[in-house]
N, C-alpha and C positions, 0 to 999 in steps of 0.2 A: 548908593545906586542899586537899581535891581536889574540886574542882567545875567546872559549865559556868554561868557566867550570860551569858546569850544578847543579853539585853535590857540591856547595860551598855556603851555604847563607851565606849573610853580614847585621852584623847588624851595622851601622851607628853611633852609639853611643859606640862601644867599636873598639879598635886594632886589625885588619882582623888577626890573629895570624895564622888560618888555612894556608890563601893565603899565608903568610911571609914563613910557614915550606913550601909548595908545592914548592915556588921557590927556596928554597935552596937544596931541594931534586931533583926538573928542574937542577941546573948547579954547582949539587959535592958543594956547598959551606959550607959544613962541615972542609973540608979538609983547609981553608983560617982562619984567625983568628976570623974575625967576620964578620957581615953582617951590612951593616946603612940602616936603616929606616928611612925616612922622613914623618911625619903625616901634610897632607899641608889641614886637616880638616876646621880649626879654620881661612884658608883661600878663604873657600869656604861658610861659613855659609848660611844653610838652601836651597843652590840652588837643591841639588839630593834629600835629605833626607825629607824636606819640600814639594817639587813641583813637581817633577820627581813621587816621588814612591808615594805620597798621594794621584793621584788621582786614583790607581788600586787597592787599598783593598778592601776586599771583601764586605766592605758596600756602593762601588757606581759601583762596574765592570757590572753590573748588568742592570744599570737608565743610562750607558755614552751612549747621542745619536749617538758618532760616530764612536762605535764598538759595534754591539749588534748581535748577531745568534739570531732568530726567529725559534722557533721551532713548526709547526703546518701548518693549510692547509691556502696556498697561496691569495685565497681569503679574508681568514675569518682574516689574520695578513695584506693584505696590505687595508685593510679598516681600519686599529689605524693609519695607517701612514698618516700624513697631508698634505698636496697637497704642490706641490712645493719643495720639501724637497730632494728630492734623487740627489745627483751627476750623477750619471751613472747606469741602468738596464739592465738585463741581465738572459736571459733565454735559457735555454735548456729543454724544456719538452718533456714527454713521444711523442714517435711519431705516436703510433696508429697504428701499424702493426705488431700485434697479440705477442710482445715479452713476456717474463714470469716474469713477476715481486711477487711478494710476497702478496703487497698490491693494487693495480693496475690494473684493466681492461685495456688490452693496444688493444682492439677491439671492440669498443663501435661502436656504429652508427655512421656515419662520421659527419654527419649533429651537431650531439648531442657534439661533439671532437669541433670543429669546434667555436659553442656558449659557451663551456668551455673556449677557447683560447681567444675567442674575450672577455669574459670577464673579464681577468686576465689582458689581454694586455692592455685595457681599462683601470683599474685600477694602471696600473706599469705607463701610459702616465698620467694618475692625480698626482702623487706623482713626477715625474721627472721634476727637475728645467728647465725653459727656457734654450735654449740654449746647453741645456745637451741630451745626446745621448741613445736611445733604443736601443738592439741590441737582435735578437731573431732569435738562431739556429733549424733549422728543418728542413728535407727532401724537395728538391727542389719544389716538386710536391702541397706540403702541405705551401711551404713559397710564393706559388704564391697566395693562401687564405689569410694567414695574409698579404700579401703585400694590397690586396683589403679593406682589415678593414682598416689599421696601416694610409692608406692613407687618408681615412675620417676626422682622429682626430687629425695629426702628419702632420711634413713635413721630405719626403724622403730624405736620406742624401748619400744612397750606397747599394750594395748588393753585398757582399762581397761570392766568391766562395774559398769552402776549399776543394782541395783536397785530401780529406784524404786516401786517397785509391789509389795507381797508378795503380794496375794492378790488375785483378781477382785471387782470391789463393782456386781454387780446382771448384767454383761455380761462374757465374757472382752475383757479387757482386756493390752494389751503391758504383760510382768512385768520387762523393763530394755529399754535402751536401753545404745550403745556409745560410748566417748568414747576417740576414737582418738589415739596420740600419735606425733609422727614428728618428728625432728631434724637442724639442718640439719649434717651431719657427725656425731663423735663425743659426745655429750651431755654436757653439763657434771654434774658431781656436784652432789646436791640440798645445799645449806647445812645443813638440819635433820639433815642424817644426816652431815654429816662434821665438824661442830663440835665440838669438846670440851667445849665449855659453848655449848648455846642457849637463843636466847630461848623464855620461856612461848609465846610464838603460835607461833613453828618447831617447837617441842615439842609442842604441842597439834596441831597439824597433820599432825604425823607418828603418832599415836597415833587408836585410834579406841575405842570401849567394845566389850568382849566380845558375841557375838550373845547373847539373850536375856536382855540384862540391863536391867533399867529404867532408862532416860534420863532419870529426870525429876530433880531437880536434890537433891528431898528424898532419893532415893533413893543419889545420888550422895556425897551427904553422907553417910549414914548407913554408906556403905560405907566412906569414907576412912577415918571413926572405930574401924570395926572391923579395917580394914588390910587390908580385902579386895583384892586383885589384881582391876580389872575390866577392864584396857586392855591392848589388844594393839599392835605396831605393822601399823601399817596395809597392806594388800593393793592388789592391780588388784580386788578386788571389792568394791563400796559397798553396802551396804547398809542402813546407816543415816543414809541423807538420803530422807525422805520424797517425793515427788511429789505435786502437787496437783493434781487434774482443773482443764482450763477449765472456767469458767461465765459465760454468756453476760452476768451483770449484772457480775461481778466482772472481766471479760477476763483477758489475760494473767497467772496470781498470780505 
């Protein structure tokens, strides 16, 4: 079976009895004389119970360096981080045209925004392993500013346009936005492009659907069936990930 049941703990040391009733109550097998169970425990010693789940309780979830939420100001958390250490950064910060945030000046002196940025980005290009990728979303206007830093300390690798927006709705509206990439040295090659066999998500990620073609999932179907060609490999141009306006009931979508 492939499924999630969310609402079932198992403890590993006794006979999953709950899971045994759910599947007999799954396919009517009350109604048959009995049910066999196989316990293939005592064939598997220590590989789930030992290694699998012992390293997420609740006395190391907390210290594993390579799932941790940082919670605090950007700065002040990526000065613990030791240089060299990040796989891959990635930002999207406020963009300084007057929105309403909560906690947040988002119309400060431009000047003042500016040496905010360059600081942070300075610090995310210390912590980023050789070879590994920055990537930093902002308003076109404002990603030609970081591109002039990013270049000092990095080497350029792309500048990737998204966009997000095809057409104005009610007000001209910003039609993309730039997501800039710079590396620290020479860029490692992408897995999904230099594998001789990848995986369906490396492959899916490297592929996007041809421009005007319907996205919608029946549509997608209906084309595989006929053997239609709809996918291209992918570009620095995005255009099919939608953007969603805020609203002020909904906040950030």
């Amino acid at each position: 079976m492939s499924d999630i049941w969310r609402d079932i703990a198992v403890d590993f040391n006794e006979l999953p009895l709950n899971i045994i009733d759910r599947l007999q109550d799954l396919f009517g097998l009350p109604e048959y004389k009995c049910v066999n169970v196989y316990d293939l425990r005592s064939k598997y010693p220590a590989i789930i119970a030992n290694k699998l789940f012992r390293k997420y309780n609740s006395t190391t979830l907390n210290v594993l360096p390579q799932s941790v939420l940082l919670n605090g100001d950007c700065l002040e958390e990526l000065k613990k981080i030791p240089d060299n250490s990040i796989d891959f950064c990635f930002a999207d910060p406020p963009y300084n045209i007057k929105k309403k945030y909560e906690n947040w000046n988002d119309g400060i002196d431009i000047q003042t925004y500016f040496e905010w940025c360059d600081n942070w980005l300075s610090e995310m290009a210390r912590v980023l392993k050789p070879g590994c990728t920055l990537a930093v979303l902002n308003i076109p206007q404002w990603c030609i500013r970081h591109f002039k830093h990013l270049n000092t300390i990095l080497d350029y690798q792309d500048w990737i346009v998204w966009e997000g927006l095809s057409l104005p709705v009610r007000m001209i509206m910003p039609a993309h936005y730039s997501i800039l990439c710079f590396s620290k040295g020479k860029p490692r090659a992408l897995p999904g492009l230099i594998r001789k066999t990848s995986s369906l998500l490396e492959k899916s990620s490297m592929e996007t659907i041809k421009e005007n073609f319907c996205a919608r999932a029946s549509c997608i179907s209906k084309r595989r069936k006929q053997k239609n060609n709809d996918s291209e490999v992918i570009s620095n141009l995005w255009w099919d990930i939608h953007r969603l306006k805020h609203n002020s009931r909904r906040g950030h979508p």
